[in-house]
C-alpha positions as a printed NumPy array, in Angstrom:
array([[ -8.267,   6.756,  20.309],
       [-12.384,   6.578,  20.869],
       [-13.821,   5.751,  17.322],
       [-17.944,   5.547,  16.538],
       [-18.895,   2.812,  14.355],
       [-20.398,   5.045,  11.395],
       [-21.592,   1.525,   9.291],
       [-21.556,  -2.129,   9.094],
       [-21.985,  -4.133,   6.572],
       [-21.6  ,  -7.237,   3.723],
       [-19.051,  -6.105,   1.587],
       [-18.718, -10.136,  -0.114],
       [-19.395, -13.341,   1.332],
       [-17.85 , -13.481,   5.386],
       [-16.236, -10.052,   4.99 ],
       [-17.654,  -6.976,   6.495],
       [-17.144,  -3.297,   5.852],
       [-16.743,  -1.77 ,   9.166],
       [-16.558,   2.741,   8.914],
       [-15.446,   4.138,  12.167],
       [-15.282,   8.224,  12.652],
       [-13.902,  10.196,  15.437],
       [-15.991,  10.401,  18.746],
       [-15.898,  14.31 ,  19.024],
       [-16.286,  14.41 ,  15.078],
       [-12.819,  15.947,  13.87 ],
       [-10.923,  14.579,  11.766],
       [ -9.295,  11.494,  11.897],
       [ -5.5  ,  11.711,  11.265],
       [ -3.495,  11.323,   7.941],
       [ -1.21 ,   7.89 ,   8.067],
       [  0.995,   5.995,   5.301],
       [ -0.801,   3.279,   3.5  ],
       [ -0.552,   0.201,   4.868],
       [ -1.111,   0.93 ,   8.14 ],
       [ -3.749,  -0.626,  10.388],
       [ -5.754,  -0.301,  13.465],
       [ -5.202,  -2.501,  16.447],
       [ -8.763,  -2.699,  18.446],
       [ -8.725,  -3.55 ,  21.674],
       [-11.159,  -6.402,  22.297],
       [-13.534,  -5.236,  25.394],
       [-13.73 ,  -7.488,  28.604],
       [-10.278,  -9.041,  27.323],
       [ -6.438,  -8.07 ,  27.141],
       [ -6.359,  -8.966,  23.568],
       [ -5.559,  -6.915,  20.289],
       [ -6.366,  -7.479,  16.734],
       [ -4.951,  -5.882,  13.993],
       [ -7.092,  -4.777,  10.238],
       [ -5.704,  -2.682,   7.775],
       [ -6.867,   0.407,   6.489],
       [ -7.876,   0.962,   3.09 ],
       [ -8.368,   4.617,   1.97 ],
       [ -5.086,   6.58 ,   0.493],
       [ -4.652,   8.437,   3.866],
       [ -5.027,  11.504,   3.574],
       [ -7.017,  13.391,   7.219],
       [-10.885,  12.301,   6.698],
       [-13.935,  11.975,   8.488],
       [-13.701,   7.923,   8.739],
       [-11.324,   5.123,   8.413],
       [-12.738,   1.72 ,   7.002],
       [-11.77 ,  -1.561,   7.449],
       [-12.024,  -4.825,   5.926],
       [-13.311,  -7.776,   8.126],
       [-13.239, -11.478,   7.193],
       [-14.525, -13.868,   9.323],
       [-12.397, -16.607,  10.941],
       [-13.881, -20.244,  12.159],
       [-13.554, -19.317,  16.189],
       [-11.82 , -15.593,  15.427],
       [-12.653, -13.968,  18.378],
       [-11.747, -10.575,  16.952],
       [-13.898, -11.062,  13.254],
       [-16.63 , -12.139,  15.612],
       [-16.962,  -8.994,  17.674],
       [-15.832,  -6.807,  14.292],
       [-18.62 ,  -7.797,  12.835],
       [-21.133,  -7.249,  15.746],
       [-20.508,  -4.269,  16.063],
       [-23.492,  -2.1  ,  15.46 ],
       [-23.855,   1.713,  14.132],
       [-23.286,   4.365,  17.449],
       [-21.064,   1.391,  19.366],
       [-17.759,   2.741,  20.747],
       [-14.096,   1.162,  20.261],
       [-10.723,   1.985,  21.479],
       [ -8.21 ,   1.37 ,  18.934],
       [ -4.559,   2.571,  18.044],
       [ -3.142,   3.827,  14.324],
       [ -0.068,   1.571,  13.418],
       [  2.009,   0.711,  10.809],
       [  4.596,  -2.11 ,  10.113],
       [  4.136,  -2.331,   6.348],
       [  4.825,   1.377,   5.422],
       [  4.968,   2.532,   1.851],
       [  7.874,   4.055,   0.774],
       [  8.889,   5.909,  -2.712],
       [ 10.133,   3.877,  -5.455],
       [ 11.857,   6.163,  -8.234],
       [ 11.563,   2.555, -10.426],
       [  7.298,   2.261,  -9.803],
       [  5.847,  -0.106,  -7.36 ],
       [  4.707,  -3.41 ,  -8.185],
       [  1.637,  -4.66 ,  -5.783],
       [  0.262,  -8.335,  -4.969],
       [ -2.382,  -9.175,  -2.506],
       [ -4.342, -12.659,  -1.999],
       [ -7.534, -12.868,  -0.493],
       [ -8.446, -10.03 ,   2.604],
       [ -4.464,  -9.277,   2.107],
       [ -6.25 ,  -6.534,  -0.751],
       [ -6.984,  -4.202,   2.509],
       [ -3.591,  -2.571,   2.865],
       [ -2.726,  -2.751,  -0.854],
       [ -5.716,  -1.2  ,  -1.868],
       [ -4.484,   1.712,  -0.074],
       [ -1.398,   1.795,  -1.178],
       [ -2.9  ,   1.673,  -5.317],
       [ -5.236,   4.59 ,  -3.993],
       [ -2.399,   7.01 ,  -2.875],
       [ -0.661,   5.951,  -5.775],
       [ -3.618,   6.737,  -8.09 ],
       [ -4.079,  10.44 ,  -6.356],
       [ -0.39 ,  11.222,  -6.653],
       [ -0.405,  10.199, -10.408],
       [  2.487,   7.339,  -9.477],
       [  3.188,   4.258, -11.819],
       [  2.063,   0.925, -10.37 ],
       [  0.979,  -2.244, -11.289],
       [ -1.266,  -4.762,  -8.778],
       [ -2.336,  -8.307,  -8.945],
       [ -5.092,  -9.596,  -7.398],
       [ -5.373, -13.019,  -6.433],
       [ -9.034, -14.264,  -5.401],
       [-10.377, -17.802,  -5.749],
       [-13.847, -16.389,  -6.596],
       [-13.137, -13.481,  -8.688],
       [-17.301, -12.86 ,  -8.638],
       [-16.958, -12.082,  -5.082],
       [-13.878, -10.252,  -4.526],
       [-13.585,  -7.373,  -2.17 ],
       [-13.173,  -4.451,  -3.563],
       [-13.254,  -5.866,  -7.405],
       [-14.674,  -3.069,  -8.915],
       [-12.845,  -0.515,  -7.088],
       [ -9.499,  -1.778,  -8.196],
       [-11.252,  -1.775, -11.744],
       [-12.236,   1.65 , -11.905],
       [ -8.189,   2.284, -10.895],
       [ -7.178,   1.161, -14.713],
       [ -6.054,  -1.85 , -16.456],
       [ -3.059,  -1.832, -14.307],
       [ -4.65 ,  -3.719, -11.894],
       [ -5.689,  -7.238, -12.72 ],
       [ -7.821, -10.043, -10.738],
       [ -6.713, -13.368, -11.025],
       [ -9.498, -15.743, -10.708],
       [ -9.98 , -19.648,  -9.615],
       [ -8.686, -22.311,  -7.573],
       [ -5.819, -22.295,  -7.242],
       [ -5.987, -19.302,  -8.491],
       [ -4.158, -18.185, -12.199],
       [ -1.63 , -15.937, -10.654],
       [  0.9  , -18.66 ,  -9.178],
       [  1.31 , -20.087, -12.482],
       [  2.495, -16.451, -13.777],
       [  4.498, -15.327, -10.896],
       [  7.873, -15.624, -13.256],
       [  6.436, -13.327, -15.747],
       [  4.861, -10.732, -13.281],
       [  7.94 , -10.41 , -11.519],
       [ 10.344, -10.788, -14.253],
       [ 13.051,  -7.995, -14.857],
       [ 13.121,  -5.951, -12.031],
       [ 13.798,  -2.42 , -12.34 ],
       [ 16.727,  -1.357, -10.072],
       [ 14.256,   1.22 ,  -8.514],
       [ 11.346,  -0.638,  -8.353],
       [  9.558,  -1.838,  -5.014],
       [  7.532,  -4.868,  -4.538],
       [  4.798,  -5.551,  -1.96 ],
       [  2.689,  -8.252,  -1.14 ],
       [  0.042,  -9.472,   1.353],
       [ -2.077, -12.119,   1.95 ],
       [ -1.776, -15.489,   2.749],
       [  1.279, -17.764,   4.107],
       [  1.388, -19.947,   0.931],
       [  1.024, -17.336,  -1.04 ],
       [  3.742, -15.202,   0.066],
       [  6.302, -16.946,   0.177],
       [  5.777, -18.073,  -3.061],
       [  5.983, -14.384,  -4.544],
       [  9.341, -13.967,  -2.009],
       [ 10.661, -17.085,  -3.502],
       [  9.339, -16.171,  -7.127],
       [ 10.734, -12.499,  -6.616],
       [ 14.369, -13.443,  -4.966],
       [ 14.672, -16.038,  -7.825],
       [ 13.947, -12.998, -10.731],
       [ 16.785, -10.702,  -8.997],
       [ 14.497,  -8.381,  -7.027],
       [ 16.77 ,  -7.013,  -4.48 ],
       [ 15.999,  -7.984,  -0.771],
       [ 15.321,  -4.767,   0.504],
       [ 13.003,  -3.881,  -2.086],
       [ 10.486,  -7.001,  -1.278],
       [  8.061,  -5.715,   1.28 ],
       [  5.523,  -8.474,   2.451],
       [  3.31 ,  -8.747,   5.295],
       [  1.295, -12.077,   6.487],
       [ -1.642, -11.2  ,   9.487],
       [ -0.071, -14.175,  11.624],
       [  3.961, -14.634,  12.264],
       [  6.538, -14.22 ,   9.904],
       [  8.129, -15.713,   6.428],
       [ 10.992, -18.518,   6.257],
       [ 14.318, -17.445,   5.542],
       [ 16.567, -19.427,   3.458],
       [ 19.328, -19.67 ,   6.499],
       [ 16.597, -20.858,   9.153],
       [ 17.826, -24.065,  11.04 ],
       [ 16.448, -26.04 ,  13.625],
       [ 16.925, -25.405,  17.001],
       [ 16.003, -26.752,  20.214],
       [ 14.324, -24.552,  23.105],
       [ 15.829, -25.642,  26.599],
       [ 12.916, -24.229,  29.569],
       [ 14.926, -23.57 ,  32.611],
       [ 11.509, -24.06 ,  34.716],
       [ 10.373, -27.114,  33.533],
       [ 13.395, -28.657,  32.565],
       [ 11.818, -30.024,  29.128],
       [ 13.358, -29.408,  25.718],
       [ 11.198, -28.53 ,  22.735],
       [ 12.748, -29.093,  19.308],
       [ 11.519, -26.569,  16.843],
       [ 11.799, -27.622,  12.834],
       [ 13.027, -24.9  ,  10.199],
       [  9.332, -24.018,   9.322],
       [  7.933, -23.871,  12.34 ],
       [  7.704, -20.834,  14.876],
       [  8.67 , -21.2  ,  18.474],
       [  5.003, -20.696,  19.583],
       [  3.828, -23.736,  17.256],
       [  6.701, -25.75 ,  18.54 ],
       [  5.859, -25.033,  22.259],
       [  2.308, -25.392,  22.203],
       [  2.49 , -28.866,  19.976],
       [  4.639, -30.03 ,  23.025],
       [  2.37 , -29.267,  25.977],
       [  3.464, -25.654,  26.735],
       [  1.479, -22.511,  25.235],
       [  3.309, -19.461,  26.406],
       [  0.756, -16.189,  27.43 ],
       [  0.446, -14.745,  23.699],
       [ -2.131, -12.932,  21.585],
       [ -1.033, -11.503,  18.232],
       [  0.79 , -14.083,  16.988],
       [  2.493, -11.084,  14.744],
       [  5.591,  -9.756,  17.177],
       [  3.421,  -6.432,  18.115],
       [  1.478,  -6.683,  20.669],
       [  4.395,  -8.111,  23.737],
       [  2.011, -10.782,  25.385],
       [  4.555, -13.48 ,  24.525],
       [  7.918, -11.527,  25.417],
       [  9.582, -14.125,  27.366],
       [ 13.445, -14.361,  29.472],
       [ 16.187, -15.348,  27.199],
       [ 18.531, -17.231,  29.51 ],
       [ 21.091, -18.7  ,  27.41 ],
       [ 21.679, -18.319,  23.582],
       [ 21.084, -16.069,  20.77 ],
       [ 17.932, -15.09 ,  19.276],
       [ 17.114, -14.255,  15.723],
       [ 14.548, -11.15 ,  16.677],
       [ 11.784, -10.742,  14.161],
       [  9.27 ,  -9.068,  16.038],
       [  7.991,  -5.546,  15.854],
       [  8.339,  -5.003,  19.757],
       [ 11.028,  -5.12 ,  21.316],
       [ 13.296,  -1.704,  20.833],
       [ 16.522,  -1.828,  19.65 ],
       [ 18.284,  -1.421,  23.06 ],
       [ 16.358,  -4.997,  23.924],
       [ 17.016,  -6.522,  21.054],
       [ 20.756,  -5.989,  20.924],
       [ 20.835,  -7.069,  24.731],
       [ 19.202, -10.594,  24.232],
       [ 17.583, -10.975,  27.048],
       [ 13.901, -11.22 ,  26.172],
       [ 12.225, -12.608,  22.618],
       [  8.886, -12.817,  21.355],
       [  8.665, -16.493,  21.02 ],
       [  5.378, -15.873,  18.726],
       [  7.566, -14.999,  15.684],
       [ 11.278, -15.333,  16.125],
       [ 13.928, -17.8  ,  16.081],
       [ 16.924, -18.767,  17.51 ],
       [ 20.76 , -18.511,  15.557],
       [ 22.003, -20.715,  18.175],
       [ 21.871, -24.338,  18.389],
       [ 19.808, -24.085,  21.489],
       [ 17.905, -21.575,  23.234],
       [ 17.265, -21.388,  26.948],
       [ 14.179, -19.703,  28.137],
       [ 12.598, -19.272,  31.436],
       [  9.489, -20.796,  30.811]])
């Protein structure tokens, strides 16, 4: 879709509010918090991804959160964009909210507030229990402090670095209601600490929600696994923390990719041999239960080796 740039401009230090409304003026459509916008970068083939933070419901603009990234080509252009400029972008969403009969519990760290913010707004208008946590490392500058504020006492910011929320994790995410939902965004570290925290408290698996702007979480089973190219004949060990994109571009070889999330299919590469361990967004289910292809920017392999035509 063609979106105007209504506004730009300093939300807190390095982040920009950016309000976009529909180029013939209608209204732009309704969509489930925690969706984002993918804007196509102009002159480029490249993608990137920023969440949306109103409740959304059909209005007049969406707005997004910007923070700017030390050589982030897409935070660069975000925030040069000026008021009457004209983007193409697309309405996604791979971090959904669903109903929880048991309340939802939200976490966010850093620019990761952008999609939970809307999630704690629909909640608010529907009159739905939640609780959020807020984890900034200068609580003075937040984004979006005193919105969450005005939303109740439900929602707390947790200050400092590191910031006071990692040593409370236990207690936050203690006794989980059988109904509940948890979900959480923001950094790597951070995540996977709350998984980790959340798994250890009893929180069912399918209740944890996360979602991390580059690649994906480690899973207790990954392994190492060694990629095999058919083209070059060189083999690229990859460790149990690393992705396959890290572990082929530390060894020479950086594969065509953009994202770096499993939704965009710049890095969908032949599987020759093997079996992956698909994490991506991408691929349908017909191609992922064929094995043929992966997207090498976030998944893994089950097998002890992986061939690729690269």
């Amino acid at each position: 879709m063609k979106l105007i740039v209504e506004k730009n401009h300093a939300l807190a230090d390095g982040v920009r509010l950016i309000a976009l409304r529909a180029e013939d003026g209608t209204l732009l459509p309704a969509f489930t918090p925690g969706a984002h916008l993918s804007f196509a970068i102009p002159g480029t083939p490249l993608h990137r991804e920023y969440s949306l933070t109103g409740d959304g419901d059909a209005s007049a603009t969406y707005e997004v959160a910007v923070l700017a990234r030390e050589h982030g080509l897409g935070s660069s252009w975000m925030h040069a964009l000026r008021p009457g400029d004209v983007v193409e972008a697309e309405l996604r969403n791979a971090f959904a909210l669903e109903a929880a009969e048991g309340g939802h519990l939200l976490i966010a760290g850093g620019i990761g507030i952008t999609p939970i913010l809307s999630m704690a707004r629909r909640l608010t208008r529907d009159g739905l229990p939640f609780s959020l946590h807020y984890a900034s490392r200068n609580a003075a500058n937040a984004p979006f402090a005193g919105e969450l504020a005005a939303l109740g006492p439900h929602c707390t910011l947790h200050g400092g670095r590191p910031n006071s929320l990692r040593t409370k994790l236990g207690s936050v995410l203690a006794d989980p209601h059988a109904g509940a939902r948890l979900y959480v965004c923001g950094p790597r570290a951070m995540i996977t600490a709350v998984v980790e925290a959340a798994r250890s408290a009893g929180w069912a698996a399918e209740r944890i929600h996360a979602e991390l702007f580059e690649g994906t979480l480690a899973q207790p089973e990954d392994k190492p696994f060694d990629i095999e190219l058919s083209l070059s004949g060189m083999t690229v060990h990859v460790e149990a923390g690393q992705t396959m994109l890290d572990a082929l571009t530390a060894a020479g070889v950086e594969p065509l990719h953009d994202c770096k999330r499993g939704e965009c299919g710049m890095c969908v590469t032949p599987v020759l041999a093997g079996e992956p361990d698909h994490r991506d967004r991408y691929l349908s289910a017909g191609e992922r239960a064929a094995n043929k292809s992966i997207c090498v920017c976030v998944s893994r392999a089950r097998s002890d080796v992986i061939v690729l035509e690269i």
